[in-house]
N, C-alpha and C positions, 0 to 999 in steps of 0.2 A: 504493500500500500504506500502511493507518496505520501509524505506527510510536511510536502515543502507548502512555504510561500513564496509567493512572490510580492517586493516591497517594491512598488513605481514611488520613484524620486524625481522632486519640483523646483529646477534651482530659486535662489533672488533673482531679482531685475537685474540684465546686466550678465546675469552668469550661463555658463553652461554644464554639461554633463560632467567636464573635469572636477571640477568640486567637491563630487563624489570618488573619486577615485581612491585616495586612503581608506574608504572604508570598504574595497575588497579584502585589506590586510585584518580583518574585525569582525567582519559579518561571519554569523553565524553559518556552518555549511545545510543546514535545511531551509536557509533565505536567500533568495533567487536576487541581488540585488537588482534592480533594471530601472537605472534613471532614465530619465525623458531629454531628448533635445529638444527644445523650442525653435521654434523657427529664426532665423537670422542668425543662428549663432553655431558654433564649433560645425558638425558635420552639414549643418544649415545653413553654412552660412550664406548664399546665394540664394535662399528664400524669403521673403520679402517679410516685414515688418507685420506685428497683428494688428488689427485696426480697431479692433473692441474687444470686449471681454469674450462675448459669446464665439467670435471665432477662435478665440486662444483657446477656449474651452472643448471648441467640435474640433481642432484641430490633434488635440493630446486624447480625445474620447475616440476619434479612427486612428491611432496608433497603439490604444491599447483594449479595445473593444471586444477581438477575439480571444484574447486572455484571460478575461477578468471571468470569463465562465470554467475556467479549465481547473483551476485550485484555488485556496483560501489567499486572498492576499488584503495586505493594506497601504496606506499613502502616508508618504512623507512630504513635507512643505515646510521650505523657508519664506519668510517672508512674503512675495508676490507669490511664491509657491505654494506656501500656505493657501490664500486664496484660490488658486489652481486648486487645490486637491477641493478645498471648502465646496465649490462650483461644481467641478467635475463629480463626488459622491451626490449631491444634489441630482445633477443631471442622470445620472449611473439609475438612482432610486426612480424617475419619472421612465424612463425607458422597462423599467420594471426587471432589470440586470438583478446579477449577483451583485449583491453590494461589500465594499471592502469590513474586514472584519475589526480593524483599528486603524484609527487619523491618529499620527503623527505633525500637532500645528506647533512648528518652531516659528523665533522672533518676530509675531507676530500680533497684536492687539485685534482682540475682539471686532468682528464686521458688522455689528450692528450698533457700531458706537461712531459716528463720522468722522474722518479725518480733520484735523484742525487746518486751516486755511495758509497756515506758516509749512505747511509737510508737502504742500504741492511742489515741489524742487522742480517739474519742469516745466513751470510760467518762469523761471531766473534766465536771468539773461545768460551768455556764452561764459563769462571768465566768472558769473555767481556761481553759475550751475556744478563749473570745474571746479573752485573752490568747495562747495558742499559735499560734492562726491569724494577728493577727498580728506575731508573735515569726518565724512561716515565711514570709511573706512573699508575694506574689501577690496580696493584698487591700488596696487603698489604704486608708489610714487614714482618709480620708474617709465611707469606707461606712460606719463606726463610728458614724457622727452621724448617719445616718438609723435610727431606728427600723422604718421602715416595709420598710426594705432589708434589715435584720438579721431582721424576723422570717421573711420567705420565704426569708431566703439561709444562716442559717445550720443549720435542718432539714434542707435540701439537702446542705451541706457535712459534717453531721456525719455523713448517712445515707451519703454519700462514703466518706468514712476509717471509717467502718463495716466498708463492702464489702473496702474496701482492705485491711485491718487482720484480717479474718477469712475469707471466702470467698477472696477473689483475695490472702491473704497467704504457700500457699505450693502450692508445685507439685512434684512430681518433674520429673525431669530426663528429656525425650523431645524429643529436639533434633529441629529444624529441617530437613528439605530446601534448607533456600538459603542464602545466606549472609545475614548481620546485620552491624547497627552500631550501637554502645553508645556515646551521648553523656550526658557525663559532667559537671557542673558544678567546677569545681576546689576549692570552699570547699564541696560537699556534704559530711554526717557519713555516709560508708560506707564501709567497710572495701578494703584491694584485692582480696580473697578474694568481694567483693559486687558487684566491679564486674570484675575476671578470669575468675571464673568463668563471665561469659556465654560463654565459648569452648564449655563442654560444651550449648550447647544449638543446636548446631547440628552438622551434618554436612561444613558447608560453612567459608567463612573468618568469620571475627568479628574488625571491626575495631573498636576505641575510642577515641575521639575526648573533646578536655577542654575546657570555655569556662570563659571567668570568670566569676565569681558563684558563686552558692547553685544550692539546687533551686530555682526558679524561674528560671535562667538562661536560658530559651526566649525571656523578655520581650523580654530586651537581647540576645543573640544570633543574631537573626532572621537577618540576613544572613549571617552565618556558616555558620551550621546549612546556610540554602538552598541556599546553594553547594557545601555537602556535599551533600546530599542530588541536587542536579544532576548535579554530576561520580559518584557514583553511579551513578543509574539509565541516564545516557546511556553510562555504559559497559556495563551491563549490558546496554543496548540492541544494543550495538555484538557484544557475545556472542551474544547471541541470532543473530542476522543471520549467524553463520557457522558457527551450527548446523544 
């Protein structure tokens, strides 16, 4: 009998599937790791930018569509990926799919709480935006010195926190079927009301979990997280089994 999962991973704005990559060295071997590319970036990169939510959504729902019936899996989401997964279990439930058996929402506040109007980063102009991005952190400062990297990379990034910022910035509250876990950065700026309330979006338990760092705390936390994420799903495994 299998008794794998498979975990789909949702990078931040701005990122791609390499981000994940330390955590082959981590992952448990009955987890199938399979992050997501997004379009415009890493082996995408010659696909065109998303233009709303809903297509970022039906874009990653036909790439993982025929999967999600085949064994137990669940989502991972940082940030804008976060919202990816939020959306996409959403969509997965209306289609009347196998739904995933655990969310994974990293660095990311509550969607039915609205973004504050100072978080919109891409109404700033060229040299504010490049400053902010990085003041936040997740883009070496070295890329700063290639021109040739900033002009592909930061049209991407902006059209990112775009998305983030308006489509995917707020949601009503239609919890979950499964339960969830909220990893949480310890020096992130969000409130506890942004980071507690992901209790009502679920049916099930909602557990939250702190690392150190910022929002970006995914970089340096990799082992941590995994480990979380392990002791997780093999217990959920372990439920299932005596169902």
């Amino acid at each position: 009998m299998d008794e794998s999962f498979n975990l789909f991973c949702f990078p931040y704005a701005g990122g791609s599937t390499t981000i994940f990559n330390d955590w082959k060295k981590y992952i448990d071997n009955t987890i199938n790791l399979k992050p997501i590319e997004l379009s415009g970036r890493g082996k995408r990169i010659h696909d065109p930018h998303y233009s709303t939510t809903k297509e970022c959504v039906e874009d990653v729902f036909s790439i993982i569509k025929d999967e999600i019936n085949t064994k137990p899996y669940a989502f991972f989401g940082h940030s804008m990926g976060a919202m990816i997964a939020n959306e996409l279990a959403l969509k997965i439930r209306e289609e009347e799919l196998s739904k995933p058996v655990h969310i994974f929402f990293s660095g990311r506040a509550v969607p039915h709480i609205k973004m504050k109007e100072e978080k919109k980063y891409h109404l700033l102009g060229e040299q504010k935006f490049k400053d902010k991005v990085l003041e936040l952190g997740g883009t070496p400062p070295e890329f700063f010195k290639h021109p040739e990297l900033l002009e592909f990379f930061l049209p991407l990034l902006r059209n990112d926190f775009r998305l983030a910022a308006t489509d995917f910035s707020y949601r009503q509250i239609t919890p979950h079927p499964c339960d969830i876990s909220v990893f949480v950065g310890k020096e992130e700026d969000k409130t506890s009301e942004q980071i507690t309330d992901w209790k009502l979006h679920t049916t099930g338990i909602c557990n939250i979990h702190y690392f150190n760092g910022g929002h970006f705390f995914l970089n340096d936390e990799a082992v941590a997280m995994v480990r979380l994420i392990n002791k997780t799903l093999l217990e959920n495994n372990s439920t299932l089994e005596k169902i």
